[in-house]
N, CA, C and O atoms as CSV, one atom per row, in Angstrom:
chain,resi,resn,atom,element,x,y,z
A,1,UNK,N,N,-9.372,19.348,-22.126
A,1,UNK,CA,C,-10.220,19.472,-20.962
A,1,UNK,C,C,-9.344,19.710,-19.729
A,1,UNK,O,O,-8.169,19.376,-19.882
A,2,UNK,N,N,-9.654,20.187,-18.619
A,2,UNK,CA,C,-9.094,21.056,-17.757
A,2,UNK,C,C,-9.924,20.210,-17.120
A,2,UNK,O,O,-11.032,19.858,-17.524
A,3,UNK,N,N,-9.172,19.749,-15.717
A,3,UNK,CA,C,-9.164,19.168,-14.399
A,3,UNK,C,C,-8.988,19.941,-13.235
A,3,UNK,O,O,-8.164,20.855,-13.204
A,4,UNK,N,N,-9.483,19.735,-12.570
A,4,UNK,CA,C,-9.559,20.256,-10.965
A,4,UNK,C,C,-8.639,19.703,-10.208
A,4,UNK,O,O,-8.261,18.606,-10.618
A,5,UNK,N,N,-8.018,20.189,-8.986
A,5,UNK,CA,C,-7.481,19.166,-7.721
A,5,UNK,C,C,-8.581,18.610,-7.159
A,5,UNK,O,O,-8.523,17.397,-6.955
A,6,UNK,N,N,-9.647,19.235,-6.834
A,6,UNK,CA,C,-11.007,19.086,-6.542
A,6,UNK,C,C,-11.776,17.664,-7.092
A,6,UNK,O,O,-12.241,16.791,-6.360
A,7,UNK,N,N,-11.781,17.672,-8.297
A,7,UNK,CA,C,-12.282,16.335,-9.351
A,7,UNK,C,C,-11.498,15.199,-8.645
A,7,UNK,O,O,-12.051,14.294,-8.020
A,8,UNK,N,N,-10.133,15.331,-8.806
A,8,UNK,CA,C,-9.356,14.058,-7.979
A,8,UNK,C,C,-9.332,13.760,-6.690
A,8,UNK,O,O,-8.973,12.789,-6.025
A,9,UNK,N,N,-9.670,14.531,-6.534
A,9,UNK,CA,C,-9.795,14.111,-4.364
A,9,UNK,C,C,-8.194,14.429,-4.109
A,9,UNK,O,O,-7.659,13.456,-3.579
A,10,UNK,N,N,-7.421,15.362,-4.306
A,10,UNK,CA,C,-6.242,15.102,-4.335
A,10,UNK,C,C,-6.410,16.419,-2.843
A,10,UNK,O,O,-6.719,17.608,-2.914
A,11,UNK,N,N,-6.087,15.638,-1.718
A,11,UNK,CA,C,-6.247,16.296,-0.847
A,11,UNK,C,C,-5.035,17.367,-0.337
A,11,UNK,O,O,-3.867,17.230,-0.703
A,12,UNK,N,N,-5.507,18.495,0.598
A,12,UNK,CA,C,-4.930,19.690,0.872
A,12,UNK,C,C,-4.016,19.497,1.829
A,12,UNK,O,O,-4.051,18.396,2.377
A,13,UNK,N,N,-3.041,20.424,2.255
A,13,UNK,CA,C,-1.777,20.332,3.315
A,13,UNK,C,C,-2.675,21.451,4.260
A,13,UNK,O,O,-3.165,22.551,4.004
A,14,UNK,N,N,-2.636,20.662,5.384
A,14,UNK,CA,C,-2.850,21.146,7.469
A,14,UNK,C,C,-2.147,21.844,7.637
A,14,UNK,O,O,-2.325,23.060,7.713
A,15,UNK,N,N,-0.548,20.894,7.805
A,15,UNK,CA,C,0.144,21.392,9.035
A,15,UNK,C,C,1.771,20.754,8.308
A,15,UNK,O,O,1.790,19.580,7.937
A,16,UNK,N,N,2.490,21.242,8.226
A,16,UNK,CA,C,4.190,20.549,7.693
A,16,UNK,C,C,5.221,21.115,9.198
A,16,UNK,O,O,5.120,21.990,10.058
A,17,UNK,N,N,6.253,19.948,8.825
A,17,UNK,CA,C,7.059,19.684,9.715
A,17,UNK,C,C,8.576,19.336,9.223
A,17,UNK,O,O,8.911,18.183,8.949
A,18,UNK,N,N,9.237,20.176,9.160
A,18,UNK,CA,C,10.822,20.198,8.608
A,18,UNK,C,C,11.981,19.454,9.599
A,18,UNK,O,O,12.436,20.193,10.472
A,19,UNK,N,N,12.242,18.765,9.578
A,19,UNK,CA,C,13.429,17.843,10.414
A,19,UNK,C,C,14.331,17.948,9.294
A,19,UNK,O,O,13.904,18.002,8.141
A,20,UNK,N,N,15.637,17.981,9.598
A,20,UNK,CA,C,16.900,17.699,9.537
A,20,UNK,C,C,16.989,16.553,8.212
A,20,UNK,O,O,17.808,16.603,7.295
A,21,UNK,N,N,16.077,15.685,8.369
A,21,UNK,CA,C,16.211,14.515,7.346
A,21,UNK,C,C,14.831,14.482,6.186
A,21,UNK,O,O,14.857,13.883,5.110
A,22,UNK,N,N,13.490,15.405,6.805
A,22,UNK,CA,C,12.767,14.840,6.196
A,22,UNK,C,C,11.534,15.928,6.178
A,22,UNK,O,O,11.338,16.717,7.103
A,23,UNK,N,N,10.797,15.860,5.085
A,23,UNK,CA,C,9.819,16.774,5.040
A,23,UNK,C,C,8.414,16.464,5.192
A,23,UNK,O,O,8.088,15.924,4.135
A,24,UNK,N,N,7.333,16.533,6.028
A,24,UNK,CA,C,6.221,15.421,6.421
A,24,UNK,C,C,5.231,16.990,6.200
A,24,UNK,O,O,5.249,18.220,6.263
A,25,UNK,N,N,4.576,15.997,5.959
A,25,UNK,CA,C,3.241,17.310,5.536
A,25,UNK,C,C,1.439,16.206,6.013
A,25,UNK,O,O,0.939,15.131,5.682
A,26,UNK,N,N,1.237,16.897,6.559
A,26,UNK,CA,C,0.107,16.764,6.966
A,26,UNK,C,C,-1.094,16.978,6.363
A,26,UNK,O,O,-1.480,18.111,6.652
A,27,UNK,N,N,-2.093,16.231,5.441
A,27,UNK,CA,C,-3.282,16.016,4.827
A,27,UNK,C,C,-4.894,16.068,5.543
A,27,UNK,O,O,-5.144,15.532,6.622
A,28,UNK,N,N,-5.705,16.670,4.880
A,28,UNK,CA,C,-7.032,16.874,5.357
A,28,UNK,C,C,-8.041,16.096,5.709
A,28,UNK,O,O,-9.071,16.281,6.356
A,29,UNK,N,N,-7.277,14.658,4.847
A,29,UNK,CA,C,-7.949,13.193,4.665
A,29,UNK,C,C,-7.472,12.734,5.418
A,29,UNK,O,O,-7.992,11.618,5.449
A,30,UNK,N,N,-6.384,12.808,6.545
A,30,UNK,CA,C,-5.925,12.169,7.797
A,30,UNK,C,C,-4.493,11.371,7.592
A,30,UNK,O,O,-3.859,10.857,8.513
A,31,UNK,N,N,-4.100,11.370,6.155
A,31,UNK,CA,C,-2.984,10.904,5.850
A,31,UNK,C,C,-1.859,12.232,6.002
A,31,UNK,O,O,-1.908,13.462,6.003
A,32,UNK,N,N,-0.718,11.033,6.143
A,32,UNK,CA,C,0.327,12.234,6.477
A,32,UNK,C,C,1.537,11.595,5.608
A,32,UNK,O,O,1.685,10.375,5.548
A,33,UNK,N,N,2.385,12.497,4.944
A,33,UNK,CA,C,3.032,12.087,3.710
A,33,UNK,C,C,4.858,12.516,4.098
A,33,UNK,O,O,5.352,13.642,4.154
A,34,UNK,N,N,5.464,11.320,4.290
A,34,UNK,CA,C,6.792,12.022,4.428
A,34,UNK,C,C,7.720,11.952,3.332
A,34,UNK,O,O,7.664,10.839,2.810
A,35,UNK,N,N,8.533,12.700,2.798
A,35,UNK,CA,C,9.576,12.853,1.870
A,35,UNK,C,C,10.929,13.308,2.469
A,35,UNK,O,O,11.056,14.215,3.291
A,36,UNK,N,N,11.971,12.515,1.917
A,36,UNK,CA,C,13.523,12.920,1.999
A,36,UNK,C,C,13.736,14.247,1.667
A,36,UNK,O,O,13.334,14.719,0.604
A,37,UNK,N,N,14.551,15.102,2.790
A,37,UNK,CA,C,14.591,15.985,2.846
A,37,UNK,C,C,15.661,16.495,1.058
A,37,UNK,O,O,15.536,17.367,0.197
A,38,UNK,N,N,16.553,15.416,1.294
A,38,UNK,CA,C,17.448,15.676,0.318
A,38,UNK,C,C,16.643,15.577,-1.207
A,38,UNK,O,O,17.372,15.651,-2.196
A,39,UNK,N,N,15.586,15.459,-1.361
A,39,UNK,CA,C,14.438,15.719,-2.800
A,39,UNK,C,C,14.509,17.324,-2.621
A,39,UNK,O,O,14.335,17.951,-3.666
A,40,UNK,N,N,14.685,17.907,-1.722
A,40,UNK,CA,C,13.977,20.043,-2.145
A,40,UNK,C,C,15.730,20.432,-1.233
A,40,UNK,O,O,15.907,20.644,-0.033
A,41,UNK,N,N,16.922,20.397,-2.536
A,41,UNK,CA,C,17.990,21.453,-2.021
A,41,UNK,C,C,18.021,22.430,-1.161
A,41,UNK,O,O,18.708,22.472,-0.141
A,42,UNK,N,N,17.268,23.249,-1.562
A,42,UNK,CA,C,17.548,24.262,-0.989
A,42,UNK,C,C,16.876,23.963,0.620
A,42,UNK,O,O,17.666,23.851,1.557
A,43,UNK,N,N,15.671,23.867,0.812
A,43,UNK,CA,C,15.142,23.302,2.293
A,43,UNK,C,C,16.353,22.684,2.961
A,43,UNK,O,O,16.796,23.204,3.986
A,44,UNK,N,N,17.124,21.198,2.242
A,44,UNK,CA,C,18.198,20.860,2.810
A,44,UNK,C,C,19.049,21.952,3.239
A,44,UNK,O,O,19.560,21.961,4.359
A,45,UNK,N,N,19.215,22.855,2.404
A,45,UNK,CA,C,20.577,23.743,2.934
A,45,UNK,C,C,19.754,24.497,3.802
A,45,UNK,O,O,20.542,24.934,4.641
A,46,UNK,N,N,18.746,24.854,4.049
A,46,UNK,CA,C,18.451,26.250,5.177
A,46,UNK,C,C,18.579,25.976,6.284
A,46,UNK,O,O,18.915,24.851,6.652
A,47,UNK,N,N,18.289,27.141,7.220
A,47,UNK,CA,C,18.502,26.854,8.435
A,47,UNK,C,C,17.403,26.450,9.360
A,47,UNK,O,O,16.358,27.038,9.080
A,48,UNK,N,N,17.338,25.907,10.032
A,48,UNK,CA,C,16.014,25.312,10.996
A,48,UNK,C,C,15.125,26.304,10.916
A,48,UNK,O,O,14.005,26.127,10.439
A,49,UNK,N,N,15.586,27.564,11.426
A,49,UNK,CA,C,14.553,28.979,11.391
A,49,UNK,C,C,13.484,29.458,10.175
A,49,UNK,O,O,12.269,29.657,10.159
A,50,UNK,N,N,14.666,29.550,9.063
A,50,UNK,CA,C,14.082,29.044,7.434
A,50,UNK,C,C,12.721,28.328,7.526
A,50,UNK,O,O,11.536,28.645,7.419
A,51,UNK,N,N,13.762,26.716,7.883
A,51,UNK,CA,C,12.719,25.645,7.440
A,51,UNK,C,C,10.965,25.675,8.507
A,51,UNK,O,O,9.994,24.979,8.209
A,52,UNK,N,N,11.005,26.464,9.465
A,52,UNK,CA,C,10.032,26.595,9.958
A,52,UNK,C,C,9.329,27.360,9.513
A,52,UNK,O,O,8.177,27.056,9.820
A,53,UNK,N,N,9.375,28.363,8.841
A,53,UNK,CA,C,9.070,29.732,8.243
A,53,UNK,C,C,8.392,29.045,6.766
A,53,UNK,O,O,8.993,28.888,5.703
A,54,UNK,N,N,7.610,28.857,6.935
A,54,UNK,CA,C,6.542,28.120,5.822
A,54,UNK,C,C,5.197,28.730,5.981
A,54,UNK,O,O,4.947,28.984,7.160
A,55,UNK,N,N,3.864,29.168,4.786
A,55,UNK,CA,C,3.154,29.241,4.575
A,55,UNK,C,C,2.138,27.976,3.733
A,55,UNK,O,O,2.606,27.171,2.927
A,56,UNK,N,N,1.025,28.028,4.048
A,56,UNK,CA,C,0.081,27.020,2.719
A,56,UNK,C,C,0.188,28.210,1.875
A,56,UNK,O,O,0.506,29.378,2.102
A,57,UNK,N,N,-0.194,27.522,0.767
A,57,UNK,CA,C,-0.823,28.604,-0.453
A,57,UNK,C,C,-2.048,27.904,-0.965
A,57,UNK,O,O,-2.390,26.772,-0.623
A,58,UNK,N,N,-2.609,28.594,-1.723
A,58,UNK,CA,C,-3.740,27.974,-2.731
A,58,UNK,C,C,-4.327,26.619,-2.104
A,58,UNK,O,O,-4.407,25.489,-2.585
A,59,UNK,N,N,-4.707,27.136,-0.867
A,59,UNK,CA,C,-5.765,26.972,0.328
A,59,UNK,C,C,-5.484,25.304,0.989
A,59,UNK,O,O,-6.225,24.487,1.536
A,60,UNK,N,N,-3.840,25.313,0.566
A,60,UNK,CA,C,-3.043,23.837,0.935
A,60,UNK,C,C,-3.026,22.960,0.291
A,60,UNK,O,O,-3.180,21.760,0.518
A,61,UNK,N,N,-2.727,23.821,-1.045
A,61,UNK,CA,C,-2.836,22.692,-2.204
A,61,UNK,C,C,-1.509,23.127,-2.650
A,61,UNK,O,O,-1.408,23.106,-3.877
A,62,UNK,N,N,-0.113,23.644,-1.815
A,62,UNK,CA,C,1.190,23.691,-1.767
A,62,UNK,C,C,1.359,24.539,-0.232
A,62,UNK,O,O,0.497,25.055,0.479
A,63,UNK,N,N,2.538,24.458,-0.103
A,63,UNK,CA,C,3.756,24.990,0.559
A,63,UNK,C,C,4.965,25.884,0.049
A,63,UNK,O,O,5.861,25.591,-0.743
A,64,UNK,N,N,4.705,27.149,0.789
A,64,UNK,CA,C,6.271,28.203,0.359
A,64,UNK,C,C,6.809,28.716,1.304
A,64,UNK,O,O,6.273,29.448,2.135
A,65,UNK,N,N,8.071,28.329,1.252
A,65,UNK,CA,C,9.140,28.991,2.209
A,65,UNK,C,C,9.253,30.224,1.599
A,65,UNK,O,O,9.548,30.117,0.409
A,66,UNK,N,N,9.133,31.272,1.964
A,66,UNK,CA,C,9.849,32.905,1.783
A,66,UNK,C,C,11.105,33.216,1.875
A,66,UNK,O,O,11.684,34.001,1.125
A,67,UNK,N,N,11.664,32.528,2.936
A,67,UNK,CA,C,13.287,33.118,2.863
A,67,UNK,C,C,13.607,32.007,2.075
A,67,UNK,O,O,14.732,32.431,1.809
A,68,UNK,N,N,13.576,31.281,1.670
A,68,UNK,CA,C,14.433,30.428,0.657
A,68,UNK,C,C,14.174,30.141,-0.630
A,68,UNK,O,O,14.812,29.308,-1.273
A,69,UNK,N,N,12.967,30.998,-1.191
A,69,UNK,CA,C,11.968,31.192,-2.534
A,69,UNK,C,C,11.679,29.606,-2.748
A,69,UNK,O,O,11.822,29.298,-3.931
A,70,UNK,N,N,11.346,28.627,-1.990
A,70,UNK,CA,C,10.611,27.113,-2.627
A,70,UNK,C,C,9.438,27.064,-2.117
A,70,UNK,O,O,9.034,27.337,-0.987
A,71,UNK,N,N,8.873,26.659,-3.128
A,71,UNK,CA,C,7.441,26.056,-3.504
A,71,UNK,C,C,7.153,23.986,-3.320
A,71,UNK,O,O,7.808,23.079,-3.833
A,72,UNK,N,N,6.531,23.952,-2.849
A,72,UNK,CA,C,6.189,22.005,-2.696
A,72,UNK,C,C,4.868,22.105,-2.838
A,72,UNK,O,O,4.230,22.715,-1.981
A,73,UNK,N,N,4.088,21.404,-4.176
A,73,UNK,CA,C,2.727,20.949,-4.120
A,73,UNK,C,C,2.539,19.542,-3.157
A,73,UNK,O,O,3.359,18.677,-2.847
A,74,UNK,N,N,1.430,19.667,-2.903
A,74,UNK,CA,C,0.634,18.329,-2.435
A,74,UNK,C,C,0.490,17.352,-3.553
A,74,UNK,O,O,0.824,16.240,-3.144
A,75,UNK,N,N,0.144,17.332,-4.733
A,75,UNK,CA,C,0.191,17.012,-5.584
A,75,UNK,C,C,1.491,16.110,-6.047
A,75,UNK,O,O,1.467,14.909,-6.316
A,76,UNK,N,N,2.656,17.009,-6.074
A,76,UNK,CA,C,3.617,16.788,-6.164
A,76,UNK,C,C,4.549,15.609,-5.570
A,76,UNK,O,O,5.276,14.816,-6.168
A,77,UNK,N,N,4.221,15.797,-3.882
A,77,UNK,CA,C,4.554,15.148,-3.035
A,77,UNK,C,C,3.691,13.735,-3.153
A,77,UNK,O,O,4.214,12.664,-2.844
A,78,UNK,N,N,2.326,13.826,-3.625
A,78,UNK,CA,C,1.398,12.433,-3.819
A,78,UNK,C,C,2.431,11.443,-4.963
A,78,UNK,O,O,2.849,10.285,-4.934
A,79,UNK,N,N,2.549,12.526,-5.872
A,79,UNK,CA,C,3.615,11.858,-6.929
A,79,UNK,C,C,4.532,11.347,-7.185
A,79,UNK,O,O,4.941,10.894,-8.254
A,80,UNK,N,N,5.206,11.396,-5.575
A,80,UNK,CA,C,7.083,11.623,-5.341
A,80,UNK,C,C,7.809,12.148,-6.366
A,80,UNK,O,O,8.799,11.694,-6.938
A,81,UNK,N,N,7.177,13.200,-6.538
A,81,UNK,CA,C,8.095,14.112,-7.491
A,81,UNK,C,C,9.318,15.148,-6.586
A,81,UNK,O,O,8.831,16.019,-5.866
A,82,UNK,N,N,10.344,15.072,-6.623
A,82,UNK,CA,C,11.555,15.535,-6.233
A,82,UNK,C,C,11.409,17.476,-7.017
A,82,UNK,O,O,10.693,18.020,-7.857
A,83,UNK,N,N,12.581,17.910,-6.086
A,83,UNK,CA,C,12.532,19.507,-6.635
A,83,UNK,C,C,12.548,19.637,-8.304
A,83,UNK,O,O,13.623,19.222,-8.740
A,84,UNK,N,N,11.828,20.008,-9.137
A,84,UNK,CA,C,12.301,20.731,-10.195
A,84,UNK,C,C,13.043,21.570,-10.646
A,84,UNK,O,O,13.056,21.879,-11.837
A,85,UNK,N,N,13.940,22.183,-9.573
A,85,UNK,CA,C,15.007,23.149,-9.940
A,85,UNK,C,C,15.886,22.203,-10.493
A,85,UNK,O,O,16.151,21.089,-10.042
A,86,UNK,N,N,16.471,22.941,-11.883
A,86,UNK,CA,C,17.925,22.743,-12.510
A,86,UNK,C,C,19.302,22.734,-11.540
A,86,UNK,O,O,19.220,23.302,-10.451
A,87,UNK,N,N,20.290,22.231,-11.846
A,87,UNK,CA,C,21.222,22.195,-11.000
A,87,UNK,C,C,21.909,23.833,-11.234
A,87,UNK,O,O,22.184,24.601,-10.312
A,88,UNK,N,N,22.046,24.040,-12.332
A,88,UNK,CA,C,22.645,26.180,-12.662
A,88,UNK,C,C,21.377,26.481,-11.970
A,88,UNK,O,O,21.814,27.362,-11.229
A,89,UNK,N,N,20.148,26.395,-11.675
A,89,UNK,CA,C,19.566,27.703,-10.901
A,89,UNK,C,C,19.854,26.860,-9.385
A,89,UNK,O,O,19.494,27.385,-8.331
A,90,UNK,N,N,20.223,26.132,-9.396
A,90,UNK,CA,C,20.215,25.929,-7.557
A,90,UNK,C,C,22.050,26.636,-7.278
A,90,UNK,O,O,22.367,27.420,-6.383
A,91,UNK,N,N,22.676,26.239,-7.998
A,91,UNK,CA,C,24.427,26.637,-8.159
A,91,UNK,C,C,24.070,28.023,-7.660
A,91,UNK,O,O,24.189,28.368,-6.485
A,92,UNK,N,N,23.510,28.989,-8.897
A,92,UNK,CA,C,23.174,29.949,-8.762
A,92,UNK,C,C,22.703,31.134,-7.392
A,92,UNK,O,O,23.085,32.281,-7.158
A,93,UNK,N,N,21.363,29.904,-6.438
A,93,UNK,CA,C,20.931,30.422,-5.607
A,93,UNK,C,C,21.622,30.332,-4.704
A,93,UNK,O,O,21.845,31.269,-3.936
A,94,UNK,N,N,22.188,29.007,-4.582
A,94,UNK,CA,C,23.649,28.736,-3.112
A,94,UNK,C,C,24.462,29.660,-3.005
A,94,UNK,O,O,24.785,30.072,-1.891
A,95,UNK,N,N,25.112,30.333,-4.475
A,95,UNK,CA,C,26.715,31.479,-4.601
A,95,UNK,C,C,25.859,32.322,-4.015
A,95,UNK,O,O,26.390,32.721,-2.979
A,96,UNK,N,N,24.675,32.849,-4.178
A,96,UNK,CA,C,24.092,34.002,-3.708
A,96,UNK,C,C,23.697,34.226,-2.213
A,96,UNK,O,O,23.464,35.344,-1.753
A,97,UNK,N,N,23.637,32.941,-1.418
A,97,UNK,CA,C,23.259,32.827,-0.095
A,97,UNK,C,C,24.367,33.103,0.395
A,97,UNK,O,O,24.598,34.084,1.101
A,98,UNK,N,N,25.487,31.897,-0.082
A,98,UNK,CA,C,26.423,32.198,0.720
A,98,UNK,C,C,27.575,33.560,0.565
A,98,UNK,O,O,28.398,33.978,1.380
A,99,UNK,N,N,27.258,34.009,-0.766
A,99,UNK,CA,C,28.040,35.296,-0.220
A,99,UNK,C,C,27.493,36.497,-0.292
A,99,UNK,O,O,28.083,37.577,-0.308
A,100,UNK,N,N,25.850,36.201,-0.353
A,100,UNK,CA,C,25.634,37.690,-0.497
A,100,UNK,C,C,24.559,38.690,0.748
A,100,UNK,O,O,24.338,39.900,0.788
A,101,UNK,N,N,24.061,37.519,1.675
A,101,UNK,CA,C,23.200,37.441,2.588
A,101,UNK,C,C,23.680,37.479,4.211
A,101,UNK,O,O,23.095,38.110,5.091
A,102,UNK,N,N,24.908,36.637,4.391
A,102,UNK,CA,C,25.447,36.095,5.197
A,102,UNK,C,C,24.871,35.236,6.451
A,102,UNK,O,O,25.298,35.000,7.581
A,103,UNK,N,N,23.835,34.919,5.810
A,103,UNK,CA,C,23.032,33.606,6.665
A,103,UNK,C,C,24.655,32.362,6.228
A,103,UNK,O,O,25.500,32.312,5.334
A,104,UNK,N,N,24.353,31.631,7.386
A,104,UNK,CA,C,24.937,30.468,6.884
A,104,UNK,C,C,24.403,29.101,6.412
A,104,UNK,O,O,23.196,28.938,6.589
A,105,UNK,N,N,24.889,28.383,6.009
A,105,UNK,CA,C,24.301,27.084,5.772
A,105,UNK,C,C,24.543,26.058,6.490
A,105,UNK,O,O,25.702,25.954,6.891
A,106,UNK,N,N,23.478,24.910,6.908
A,106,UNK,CA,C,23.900,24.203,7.825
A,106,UNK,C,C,24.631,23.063,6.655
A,106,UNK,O,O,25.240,22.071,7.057
C-alpha cells in the first residue's frame, strides 16, 4: 500500500534560510525546523550566493539548490535524516568544483 505526504500531515516548506552554521526551513503548520549545516556537505561547502539560490519543489515537500545539485526533503528533515550522499560521490563533486568551475569554497 502506497502512502501519501498528504495522509501524514507531514507538512510543506514556506520559506528556508542558509547561515553559515545551519539550515532552518520554514513549515506551513507554523513550525520551523533547524538542522546543522554540517548534515548536507556540499551546502556546507558553497558559497553564501549558492546557499541562497534555492527553489521548493513538489509544492514544498523539498528543497533544491541548482548550482550545487542538492536536494533536502521536509520529510527528511522531520526525520533528522542527514545527506545521503556517499563519501566517493561527494570526493567526486568537491575535485570537480574545485578545479573545474573556479568558484571557490568557503
Amino acid at each position: 500500500m502506497i502512502f501519501s505526504q498528504t495522509e501524514f500531515g507531514i507538512p510543506n516548506a514556506l520559506n528556508v534560510h542558509v547561515s553559515k552554521d545551519a539550515l532552518t526551513v520554514e513549515l506551513d503548520d507554523g513550525r520551523t525546523l533547524t538542522a546543522p549545516l554540517g548534515w548536507y556537505p556540499r551546502l556546507s561547502r558553497a558559497t553564501p550566493e549558492e546557499r541562497e539560490h534555492w527553489r521548493l519543489i513538489g509544492s514544498g515537500t523539498g528543497i533544491h539548490w541548482e548550482d550545487i545539485d542538492e536536494d533536502v526533503s521536509v520529510e527528511g528533515l522531520l526525520l533528522g535524516k542527514r545527506s545521503g550522499e556517499s563519501q566517493r560521490s561527494f570526493d567526486r563533486w568537491l575535485a570537480q568544483r574545485e578545479g573545474g568551475n573556479g568558484k571557490s569554497c568557503p
